[in-house]
MMTF fields as JSON, N, C-alpha, C and O atoms, coordinates in Angstrom:
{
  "mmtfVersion": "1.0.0",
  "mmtfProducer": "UNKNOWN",
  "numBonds": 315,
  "numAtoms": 316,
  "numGroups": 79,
  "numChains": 1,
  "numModels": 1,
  "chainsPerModel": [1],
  "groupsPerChain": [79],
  "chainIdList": ["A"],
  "bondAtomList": [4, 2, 8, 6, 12, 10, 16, 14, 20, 18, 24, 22, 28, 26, 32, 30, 36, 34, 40, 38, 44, 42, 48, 46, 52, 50, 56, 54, 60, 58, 64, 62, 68, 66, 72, 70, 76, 74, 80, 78, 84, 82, 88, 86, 92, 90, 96, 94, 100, 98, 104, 102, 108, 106, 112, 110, 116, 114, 120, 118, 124, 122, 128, 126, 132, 130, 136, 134, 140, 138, 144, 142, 148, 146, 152, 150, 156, 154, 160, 158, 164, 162, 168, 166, 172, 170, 176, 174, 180, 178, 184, 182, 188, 186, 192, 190, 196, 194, 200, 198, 204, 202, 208, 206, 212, 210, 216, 214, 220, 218, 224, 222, 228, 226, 232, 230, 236, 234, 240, 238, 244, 242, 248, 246, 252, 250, 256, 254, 260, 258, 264, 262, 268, 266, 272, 270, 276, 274, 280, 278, 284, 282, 288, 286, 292, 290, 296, 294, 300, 298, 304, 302, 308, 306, 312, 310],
  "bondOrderList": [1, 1, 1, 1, 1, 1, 1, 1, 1, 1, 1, 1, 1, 1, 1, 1, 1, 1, 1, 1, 1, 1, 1, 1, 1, 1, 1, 1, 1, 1, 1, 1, 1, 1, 1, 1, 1, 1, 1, 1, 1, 1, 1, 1, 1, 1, 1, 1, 1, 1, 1, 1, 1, 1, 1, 1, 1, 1, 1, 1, 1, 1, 1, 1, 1, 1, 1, 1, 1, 1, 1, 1, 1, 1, 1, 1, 1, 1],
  "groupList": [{"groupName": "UNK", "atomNameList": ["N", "CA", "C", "O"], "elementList": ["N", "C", "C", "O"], "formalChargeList": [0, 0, 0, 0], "bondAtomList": [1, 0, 2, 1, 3, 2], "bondOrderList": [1, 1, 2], "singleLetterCode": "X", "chemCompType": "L-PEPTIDE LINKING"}],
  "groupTypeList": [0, 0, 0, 0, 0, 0, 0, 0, 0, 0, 0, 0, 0, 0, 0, 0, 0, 0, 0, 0, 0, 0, 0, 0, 0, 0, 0, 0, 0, 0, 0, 0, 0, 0, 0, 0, 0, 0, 0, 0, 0, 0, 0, 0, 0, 0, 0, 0, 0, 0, 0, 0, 0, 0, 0, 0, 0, 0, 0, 0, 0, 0, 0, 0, 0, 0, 0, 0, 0, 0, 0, 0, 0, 0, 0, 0, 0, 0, 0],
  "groupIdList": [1, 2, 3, 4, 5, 6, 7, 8, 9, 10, 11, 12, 13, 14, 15, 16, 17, 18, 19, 20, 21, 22, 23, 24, 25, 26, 27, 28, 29, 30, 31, 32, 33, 34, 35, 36, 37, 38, 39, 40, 41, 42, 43, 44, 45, 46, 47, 48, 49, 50, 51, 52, 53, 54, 55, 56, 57, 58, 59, 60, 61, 62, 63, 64, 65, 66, 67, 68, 69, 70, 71, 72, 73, 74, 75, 76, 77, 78, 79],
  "secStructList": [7, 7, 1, 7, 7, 7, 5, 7, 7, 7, 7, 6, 6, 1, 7, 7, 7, 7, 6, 6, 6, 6, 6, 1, 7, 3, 3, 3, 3, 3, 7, 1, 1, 6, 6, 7, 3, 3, 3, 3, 3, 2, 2, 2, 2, 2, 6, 6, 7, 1, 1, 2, 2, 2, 2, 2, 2, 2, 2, 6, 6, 1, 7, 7, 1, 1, 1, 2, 2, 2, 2, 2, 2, 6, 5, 7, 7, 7, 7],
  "xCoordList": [91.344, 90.833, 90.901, 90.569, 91.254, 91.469, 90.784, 90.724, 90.413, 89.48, 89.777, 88.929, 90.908, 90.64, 91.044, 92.186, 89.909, 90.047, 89.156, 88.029, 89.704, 88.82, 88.053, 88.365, 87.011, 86.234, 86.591, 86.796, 86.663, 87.17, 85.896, 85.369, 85.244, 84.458, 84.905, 84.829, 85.297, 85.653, 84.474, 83.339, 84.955, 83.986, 82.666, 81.558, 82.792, 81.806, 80.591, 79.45, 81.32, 80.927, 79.849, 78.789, 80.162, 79.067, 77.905, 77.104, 77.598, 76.745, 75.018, 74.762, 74.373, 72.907, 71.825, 71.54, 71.175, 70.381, 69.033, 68.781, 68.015, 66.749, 65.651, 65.857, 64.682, 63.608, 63.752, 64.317, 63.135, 63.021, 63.637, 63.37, 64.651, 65.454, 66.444, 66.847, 66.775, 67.542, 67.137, 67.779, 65.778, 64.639, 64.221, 64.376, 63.886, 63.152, 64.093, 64.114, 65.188, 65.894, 66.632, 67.545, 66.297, 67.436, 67.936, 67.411, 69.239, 70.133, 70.257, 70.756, 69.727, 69.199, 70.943, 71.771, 70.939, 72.177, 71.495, 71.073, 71.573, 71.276, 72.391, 73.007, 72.702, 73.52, 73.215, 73.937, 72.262, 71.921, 71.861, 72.43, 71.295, 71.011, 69.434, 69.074, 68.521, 67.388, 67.497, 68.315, 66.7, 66.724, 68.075, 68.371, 68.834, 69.778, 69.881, 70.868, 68.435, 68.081, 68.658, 68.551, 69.289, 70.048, 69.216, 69.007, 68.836, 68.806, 69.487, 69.301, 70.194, 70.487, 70.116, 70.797, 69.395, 69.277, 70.262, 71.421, 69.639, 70.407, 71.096, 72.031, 70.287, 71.141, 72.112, 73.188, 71.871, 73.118, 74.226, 75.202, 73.981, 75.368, 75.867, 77.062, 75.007, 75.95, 76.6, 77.263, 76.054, 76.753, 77.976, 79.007, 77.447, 79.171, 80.689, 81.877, 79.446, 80.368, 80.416, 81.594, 80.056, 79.368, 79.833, 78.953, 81.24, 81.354, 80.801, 80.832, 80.41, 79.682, 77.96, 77.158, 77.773, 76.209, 76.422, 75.406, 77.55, 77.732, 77.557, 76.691, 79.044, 79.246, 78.25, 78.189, 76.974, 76.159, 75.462, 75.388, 74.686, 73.993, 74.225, 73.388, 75.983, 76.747, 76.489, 75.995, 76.613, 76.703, 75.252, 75.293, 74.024, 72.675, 71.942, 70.932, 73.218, 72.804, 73.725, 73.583, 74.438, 75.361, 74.586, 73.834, 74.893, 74.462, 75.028, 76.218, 74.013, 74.05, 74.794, 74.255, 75.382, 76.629, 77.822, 77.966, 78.599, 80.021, 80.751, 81.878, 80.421, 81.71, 81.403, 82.249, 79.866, 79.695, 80.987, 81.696, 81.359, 82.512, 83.439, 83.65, 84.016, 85.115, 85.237, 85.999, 83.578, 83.511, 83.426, 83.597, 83.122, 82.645, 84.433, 84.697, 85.492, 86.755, 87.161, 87.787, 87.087, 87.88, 86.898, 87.037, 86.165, 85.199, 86.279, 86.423, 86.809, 87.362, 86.527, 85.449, 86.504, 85.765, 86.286, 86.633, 86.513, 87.359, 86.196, 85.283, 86.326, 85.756, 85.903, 85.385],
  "yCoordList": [105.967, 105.226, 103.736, 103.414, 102.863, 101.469, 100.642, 100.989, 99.716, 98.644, 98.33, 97.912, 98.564, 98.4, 99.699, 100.027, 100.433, 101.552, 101.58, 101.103, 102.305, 101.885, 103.325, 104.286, 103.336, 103.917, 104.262, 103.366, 105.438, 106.163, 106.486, 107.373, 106.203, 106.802, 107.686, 106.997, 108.976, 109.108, 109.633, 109.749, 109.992, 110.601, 109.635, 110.171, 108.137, 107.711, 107.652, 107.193, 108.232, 108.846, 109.603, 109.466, 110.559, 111.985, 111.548, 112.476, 110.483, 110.555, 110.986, 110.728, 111.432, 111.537, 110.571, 110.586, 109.669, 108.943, 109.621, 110.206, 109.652, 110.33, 109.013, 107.802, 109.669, 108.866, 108.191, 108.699, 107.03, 105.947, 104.81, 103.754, 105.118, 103.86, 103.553, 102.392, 104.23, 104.019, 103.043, 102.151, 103.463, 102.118, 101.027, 99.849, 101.252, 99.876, 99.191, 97.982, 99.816, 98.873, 97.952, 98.33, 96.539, 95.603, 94.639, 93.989, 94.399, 93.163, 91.987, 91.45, 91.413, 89.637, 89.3, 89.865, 88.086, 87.254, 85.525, 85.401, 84.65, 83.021, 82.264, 82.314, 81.361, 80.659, 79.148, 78.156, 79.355, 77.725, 76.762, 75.69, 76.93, 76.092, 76.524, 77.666, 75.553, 76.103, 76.95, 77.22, 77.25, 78.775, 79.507, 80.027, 79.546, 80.235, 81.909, 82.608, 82.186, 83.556, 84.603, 84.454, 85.672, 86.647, 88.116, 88.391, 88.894, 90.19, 91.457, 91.617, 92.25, 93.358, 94.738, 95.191, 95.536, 96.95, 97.949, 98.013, 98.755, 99.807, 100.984, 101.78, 100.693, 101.618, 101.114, 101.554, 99.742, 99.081, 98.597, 98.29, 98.479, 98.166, 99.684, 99.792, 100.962, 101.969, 103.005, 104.013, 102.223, 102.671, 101.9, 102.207, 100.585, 99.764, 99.959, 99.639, 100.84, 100.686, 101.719, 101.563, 102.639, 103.046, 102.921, 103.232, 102.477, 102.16, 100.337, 100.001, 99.55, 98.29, 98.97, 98.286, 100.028, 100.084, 100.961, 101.162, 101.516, 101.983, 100.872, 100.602, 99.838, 98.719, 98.128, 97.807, 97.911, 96.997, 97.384, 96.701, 98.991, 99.356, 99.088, 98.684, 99.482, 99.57, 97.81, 97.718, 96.962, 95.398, 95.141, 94.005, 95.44, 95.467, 95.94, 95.609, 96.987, 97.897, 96.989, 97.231, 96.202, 95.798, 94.461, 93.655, 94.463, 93.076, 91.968, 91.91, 90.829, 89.798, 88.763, 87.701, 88.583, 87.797, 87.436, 87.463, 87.064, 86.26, 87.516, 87.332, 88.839, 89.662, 90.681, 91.534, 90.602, 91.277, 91.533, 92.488, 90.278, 90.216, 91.164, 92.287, 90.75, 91.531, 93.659, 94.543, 93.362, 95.167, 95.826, 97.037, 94.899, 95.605, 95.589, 96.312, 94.768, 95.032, 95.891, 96.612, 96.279, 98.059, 99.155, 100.344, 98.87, 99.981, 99.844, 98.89, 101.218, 101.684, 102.275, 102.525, 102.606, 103.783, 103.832, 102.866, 105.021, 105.244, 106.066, 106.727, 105.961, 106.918, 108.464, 109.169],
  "zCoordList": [72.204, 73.339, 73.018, 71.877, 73.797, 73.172, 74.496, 75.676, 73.992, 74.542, 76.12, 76.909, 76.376, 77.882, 78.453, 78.777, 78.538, 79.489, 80.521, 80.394, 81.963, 83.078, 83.172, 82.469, 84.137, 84.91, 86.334, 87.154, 86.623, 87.994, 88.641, 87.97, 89.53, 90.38, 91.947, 92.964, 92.09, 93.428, 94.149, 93.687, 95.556, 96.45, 96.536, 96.536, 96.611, 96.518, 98.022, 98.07, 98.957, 100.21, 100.073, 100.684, 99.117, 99.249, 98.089, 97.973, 97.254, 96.661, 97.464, 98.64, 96.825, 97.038, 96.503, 95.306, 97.437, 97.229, 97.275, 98.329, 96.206, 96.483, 97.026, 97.112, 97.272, 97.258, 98.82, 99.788, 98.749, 99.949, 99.878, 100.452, 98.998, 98.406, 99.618, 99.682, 100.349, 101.053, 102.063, 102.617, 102.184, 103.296, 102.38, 102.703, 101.657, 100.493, 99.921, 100.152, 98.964, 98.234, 98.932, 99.666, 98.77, 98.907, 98.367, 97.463, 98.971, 97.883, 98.083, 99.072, 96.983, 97.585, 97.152, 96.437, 98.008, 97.324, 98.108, 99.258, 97.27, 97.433, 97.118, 96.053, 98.343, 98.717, 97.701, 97.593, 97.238, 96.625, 97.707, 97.499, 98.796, 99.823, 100.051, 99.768, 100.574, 101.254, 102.188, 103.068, 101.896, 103.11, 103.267, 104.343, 102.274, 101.805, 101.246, 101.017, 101.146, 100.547, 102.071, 103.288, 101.159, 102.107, 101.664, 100.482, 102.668, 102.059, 102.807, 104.014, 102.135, 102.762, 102.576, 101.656, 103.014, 102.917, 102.573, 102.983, 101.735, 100.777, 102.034, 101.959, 102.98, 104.329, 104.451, 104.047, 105.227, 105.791, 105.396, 106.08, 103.551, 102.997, 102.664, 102.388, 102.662, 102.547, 103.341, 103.096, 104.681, 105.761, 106.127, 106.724, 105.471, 106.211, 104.813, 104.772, 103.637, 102.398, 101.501, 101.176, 100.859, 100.206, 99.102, 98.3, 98.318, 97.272, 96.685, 95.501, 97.659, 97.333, 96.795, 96.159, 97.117, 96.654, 95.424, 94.758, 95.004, 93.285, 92.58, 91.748, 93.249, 92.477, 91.85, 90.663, 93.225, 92.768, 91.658, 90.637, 91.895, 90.967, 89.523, 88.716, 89.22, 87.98, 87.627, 86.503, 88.029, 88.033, 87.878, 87.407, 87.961, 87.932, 86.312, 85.692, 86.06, 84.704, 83.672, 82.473, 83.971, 82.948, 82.125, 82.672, 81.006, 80.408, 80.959, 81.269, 81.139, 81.999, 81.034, 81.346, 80.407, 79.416, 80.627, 81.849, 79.298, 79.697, 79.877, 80.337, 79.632, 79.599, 80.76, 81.028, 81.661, 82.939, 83.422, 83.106, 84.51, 85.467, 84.702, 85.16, 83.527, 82.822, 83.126, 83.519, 82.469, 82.839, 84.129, 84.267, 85.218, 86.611, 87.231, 88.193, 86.625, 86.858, 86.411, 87.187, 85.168, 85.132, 85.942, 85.654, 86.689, 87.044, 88.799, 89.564, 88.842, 90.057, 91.085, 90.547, 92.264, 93.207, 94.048, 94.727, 94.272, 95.803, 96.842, 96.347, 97.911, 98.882, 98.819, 99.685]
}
């Protein structure tokens, strides 16, 4: 196995979300402007996406370093 090997996620459609996460969790993103704070619900980005709410999770769990970005690029998902 050598250092750049990727990650396949398929069927990212059919995953199972438990809990109330689907109503509660959401994803901030800030523009660096006042009143720039954005939030989106764990419904609505996985209804318009459902492989952006793997992504995110996987990007959330990763160490926050210089080499994040690097790893969330070999990470694939298809529908």
């Amino acid at each position: 196995m050598d250092a750049k090997s990727s990650v396949l996620i398929t069927n990212a459609a059919k995953v199972k979300i438990t809990g109330k996460k689907l109503l509660q969790k959401e994803y901030y993103h800030y523009s660096g402007y006042p009143g720039g704070l954005k939030a989106r619900k764990m419904s609505a980005v996985f209804a318009k996406n459902p492989a952006e709410v793997l992504k995110l999770t996987v990007w959330n769990m990763l160490p926050k370093n210089k080499l994040r970005a690097q790893m969330i690029k070999r990470l694939k998902i298809s529908n």
